[in-house]
N, C-alpha and C positions, 0 to 999 in steps of 0.2 A: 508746419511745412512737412509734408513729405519729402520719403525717400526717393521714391521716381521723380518729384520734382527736381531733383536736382540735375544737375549740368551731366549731359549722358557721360562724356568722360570721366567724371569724376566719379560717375556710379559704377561705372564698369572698373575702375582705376581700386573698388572699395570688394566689389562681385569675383573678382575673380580671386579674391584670396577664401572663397569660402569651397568646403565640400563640395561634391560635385550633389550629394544626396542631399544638402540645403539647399544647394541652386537649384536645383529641380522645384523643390518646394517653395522657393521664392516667386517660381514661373508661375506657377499657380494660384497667386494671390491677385493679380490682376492682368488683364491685356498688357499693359506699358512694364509692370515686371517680367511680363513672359518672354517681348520683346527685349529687357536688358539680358535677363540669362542667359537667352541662348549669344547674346554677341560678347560674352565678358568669358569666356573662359580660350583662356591663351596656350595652359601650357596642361599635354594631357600622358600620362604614364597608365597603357591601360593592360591589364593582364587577363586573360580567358581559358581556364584549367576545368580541370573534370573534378579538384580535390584546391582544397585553402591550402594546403602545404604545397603543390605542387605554382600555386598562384603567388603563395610569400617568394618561394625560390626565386622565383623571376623576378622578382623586384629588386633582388639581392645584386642582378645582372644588368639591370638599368641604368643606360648613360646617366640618366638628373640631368634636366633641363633648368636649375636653379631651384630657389626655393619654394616658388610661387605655382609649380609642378604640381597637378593634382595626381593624387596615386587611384587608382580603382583595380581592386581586383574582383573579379566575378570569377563564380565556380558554378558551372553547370551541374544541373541535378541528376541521380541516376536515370532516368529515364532521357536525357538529354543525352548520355555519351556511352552508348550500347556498345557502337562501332565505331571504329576509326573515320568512317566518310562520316554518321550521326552526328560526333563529335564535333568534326572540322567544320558542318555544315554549320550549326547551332553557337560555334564559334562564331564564324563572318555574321550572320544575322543580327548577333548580340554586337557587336564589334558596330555593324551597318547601322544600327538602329542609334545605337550614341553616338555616330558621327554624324547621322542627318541631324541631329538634334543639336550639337552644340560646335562640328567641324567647319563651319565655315568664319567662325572667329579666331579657331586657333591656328598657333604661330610653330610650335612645335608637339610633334606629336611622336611616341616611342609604345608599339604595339604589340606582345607579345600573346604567340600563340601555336597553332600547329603547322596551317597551311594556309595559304592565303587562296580564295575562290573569286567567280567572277562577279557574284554581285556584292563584297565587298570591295574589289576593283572598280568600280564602276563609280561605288559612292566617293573614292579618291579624287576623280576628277571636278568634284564639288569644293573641290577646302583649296578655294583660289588664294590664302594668305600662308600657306606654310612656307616657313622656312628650314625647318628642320625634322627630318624625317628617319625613325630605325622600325624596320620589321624586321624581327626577331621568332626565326622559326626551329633555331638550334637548342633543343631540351633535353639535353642525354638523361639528365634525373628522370624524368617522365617516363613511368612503368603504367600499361594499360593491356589489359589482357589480347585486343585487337591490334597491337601493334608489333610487326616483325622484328624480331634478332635487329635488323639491320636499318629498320626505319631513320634512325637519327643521322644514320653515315650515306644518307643520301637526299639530292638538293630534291625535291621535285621540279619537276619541267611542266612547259604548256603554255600555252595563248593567253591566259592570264597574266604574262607580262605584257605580251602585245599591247594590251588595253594602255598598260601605264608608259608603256616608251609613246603610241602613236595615235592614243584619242584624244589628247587633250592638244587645245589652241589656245595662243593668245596669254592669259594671264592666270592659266591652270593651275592647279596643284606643281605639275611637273613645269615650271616656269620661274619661280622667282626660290627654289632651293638654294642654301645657304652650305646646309652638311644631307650626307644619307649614307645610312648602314642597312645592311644587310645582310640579314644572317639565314644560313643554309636556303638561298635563294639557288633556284634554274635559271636564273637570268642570264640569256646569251650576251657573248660581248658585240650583238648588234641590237639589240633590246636598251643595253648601258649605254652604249653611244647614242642612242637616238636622245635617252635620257638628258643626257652632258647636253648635246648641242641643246637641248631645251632649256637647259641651265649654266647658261656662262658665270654662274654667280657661285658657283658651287666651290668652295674652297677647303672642305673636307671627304674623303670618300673612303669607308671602312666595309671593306667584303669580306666577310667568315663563311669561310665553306660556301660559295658561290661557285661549284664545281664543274657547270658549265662552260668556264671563262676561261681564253687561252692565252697566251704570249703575245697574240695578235689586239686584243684590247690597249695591252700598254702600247703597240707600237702607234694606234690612232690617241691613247694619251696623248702621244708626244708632239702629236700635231693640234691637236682641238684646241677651242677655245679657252680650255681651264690651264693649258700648259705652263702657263707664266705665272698664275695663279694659284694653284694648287700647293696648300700646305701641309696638309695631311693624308697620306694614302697607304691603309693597311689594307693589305689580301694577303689573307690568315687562313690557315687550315684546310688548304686546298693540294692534296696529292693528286691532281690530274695528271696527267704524261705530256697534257697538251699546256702547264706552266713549266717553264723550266729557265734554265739560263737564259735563253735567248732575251727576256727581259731586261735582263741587266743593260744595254744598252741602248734603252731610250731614257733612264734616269737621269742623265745628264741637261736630255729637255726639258725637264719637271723645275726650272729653276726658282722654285719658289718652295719648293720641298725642303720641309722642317721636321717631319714626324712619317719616319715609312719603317712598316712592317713586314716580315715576309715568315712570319711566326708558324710554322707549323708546316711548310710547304715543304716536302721532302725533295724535291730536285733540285734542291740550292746546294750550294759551299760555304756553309758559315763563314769560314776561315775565310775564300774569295770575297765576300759583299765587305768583311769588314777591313779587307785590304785596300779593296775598291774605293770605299766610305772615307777611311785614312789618306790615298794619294788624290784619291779625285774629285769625288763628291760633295765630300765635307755637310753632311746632314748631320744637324743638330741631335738626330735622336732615332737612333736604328736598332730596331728588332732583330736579331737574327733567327733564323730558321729553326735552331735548337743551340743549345752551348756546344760548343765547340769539345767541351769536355766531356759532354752525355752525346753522342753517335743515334741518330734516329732509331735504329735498327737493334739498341743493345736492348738485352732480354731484361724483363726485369721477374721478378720472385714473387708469386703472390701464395697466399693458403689454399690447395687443393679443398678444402672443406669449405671454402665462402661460397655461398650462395646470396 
């Protein structure tokens, strides 16, 4: 008896605890293995660097979608990552090419890399079973000779969200979401919203450095579909002018909120949200802005000779 004879469940239930580097090579043993490889991998952790240490790092930052998570990190070769656009380019390619190949079996996917481009967008609209989703563009460790002073402390912007808030129909990637993070994402809070209403299922939402998003996102939280639903909502590390207090008053919509962060965001009042939290709110588990003890703004002492 063979192995592809067996019950396709059961083969896929055996395939997806293997390598992603023996899956491959499973595909290749015949038609009917090719056809289980590519439908048996569920859970993918994939990293895309110019350097192996810069690729371990990121793993280091990985939600873990359980144990059955395949980790891959690939490192581009010197002649792959000259430049910052080279780089980023050679990234999504690499990134495209394993998701046409094994993305439409998986259930959770967590991507780390520099920038996200359009014909990696594109192949998103293909992986109609995710439920859980993190792009991960926030790398302050990542030293490369083409990248500015200031490249990490800013989201990039562009129509490359457009693609993921408003080409997909029906039972798209953006359709049956469960969780999604985002880190140092340009995504407007009309790009997010279009998102959400694609996903009434969505019950966790974590934004790091999403610098384009204002006050005005949480007040369409409080009315969308997820309001009732919604258990966890971090937006972290975002000193815009355009987040600020004014939020604090649609949290009381959120009535299903169990886990909220506002970690890093300097127009808060510590001291206000966990007064708030104590008479009003009553959320299981709140971040604040900074300790109440350490003041955003205090100096701190470093070695004039580090480099």
């Amino acid at each position: 008896m063979s192995f592809t004879s067996l019950p396709t469940e059961l083969a896929q239930e055996v395939l997806q605890y293997l390598p992603v580097r023996s899956l491959n090579a499973f595909a290749l043993t015949s038609r009917a293995g090719y056809v289980l490889a590519r439908s048996s991998l569920r859970a993918l952790d994939l990293g895309i660097f110019h350097t192996r240490v810069n690729s371990f790092i990121s793993r280091l930052d990985s939600p873990g979608f359980g144990s059955s998570a395949q980790l891959v990190a690939m490192t581009l070769s010197k002649a792959e990552c000259r430049t910052r656009h080279q780089t980023v380019r050679n990234q999504n390619a690499k990134a495209a090419r394993v998701l046409r190949q094994h993305g439409h079996s998986l259930r959770s996917l967590d991507l780390a890399m520099w920038e996200l481009e359009k014909p990696l967008a594109d192949v998103f609209v293909e992986l109609k079973n995710l439920r859980h989703l993190s792009l991960r563009f926030d790398h302050e460790y990542v030293r490369h000779a083409s990248l500015d002073r200031d490249y990490w402390d800013r989201a990039p912007t562009g129509s490359v969200w457009d693609l993921l808030s408003t080409s997909c129909e029906g039972d798209g990637v953006f359709g049956r979401l469960e969780s999604l993070a985002l880190e140092r994402s340009g995504i407007t809070d009309y790009q997010l919203q279009r998102i959400i209403e694609r996903n009434p299922t969505i019950r966790e939402l974590k934004l790091r450095k999403c610098l384009a998003l204002t006050h005005e996102f949480f007040e369409y939280l409080a009315r969308s579909p997820v309001a009732s639903t919604l258990t966890t909502l971090h937006v972290t590390r975002n000193d815009s002018d355009e987040m600020d207090e004014r939020v604090l008053a649609y949290i009381p919509s959120l009535g299903a909120l169990e886990h909220f962060s506002l970690y890093g965001c300097k127009n808060f009042d510590s001291e206000k949200i966990q007064t708030l939290n104590d008479k009003e709110w009553h959320i299981r588990d709140v971040t604040l802005p900074y300790s109440p003890t350490t003041p955003p703004n205090m100096a701190i002492e470093v070695d004039p000779e580090y480099k």
